[in-house]
C-alpha positions as CSV (number, residue, x, y, z in Angstrom):
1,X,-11.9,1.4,28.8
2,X,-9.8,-1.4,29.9
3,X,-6.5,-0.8,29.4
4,X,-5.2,-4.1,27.2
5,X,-8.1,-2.6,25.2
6,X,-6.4,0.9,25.0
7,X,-3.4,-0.8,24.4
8,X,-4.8,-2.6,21.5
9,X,-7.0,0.7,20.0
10,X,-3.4,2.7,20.1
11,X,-1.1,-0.4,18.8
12,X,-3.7,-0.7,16.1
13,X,-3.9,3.2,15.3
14,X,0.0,3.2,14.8
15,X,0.3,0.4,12.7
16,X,-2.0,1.9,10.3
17,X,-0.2,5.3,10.4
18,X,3.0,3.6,9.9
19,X,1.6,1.9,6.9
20,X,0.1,4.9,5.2
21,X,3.4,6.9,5.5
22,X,5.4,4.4,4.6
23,X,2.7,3.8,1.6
24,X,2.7,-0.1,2.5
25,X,-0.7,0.0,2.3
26,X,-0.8,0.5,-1.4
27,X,-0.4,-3.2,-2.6
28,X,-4.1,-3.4,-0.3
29,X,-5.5,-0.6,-2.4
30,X,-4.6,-1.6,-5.2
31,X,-5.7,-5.2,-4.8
32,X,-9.5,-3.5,-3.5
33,X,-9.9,-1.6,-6.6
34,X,-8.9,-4.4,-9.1
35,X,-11.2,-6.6,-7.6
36,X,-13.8,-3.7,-7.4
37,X,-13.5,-2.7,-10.7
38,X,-12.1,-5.4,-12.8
39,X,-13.3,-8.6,-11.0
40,X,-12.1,-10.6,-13.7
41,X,-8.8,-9.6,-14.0
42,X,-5.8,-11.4,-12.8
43,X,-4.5,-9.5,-9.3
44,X,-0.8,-9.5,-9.5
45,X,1.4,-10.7,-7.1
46,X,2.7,-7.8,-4.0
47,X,6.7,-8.5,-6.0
48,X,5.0,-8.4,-9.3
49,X,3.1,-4.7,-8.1
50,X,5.8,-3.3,-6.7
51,X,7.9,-4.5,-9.8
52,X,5.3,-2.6,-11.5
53,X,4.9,0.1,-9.5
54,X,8.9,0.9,-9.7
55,X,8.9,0.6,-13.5
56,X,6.0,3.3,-14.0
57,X,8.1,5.8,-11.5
58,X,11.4,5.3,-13.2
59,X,9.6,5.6,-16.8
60,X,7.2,8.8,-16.1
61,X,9.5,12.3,-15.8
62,X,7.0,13.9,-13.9
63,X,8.2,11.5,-10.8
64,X,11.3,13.8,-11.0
65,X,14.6,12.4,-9.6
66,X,15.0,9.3,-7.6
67,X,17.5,9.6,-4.3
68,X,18.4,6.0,-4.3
C-alpha cells in the first residue's frame, strides 16, 4: 500500500473515531433513520436536533446530573 494511501486509510479511521466519541455523528444517525423510517417527515435542522436533543436530557431524570 502506497503510503498517501495509508495516510488517507488512518486520517479517515481517526476522524470517524473522533466523531463517535465525541457522539458528532449523531445528527447523521439520526437524519438516516428519519428518512428510513419516516420519509415523509420534515428532518430538522443539526441547531434544531441538538436544541432537541438537550431539552430531552435536561427534562428526563434518568440522564442524572449535568457537569456543565
Amino acid at each position: 500500500m502506497r503510503t498517501s494511501a495509508l495516510l488517507r486509510r488512518v486520517t479517515s479511521g481517526v476522524r470517524w473515531y473522533v466523531r463517535e466519541l465525541t457522539d458528532e455523528s449523531a445528527y447523521d444517525r439520526y437524519v438516516a433513520h428519519i428518512r428510513k423510517g419516516h420519509p415523509e417527515a420534515e428532518v430538522p435542522t443539526r441547531r434544531e436536533f441538538e436544541r432537541m436533543r438537550t431539552d430531552r436530557q435536561e427534562t428526563d431524570p434518568r440522564q442524572g446530573f449535568r457537569c456543565c
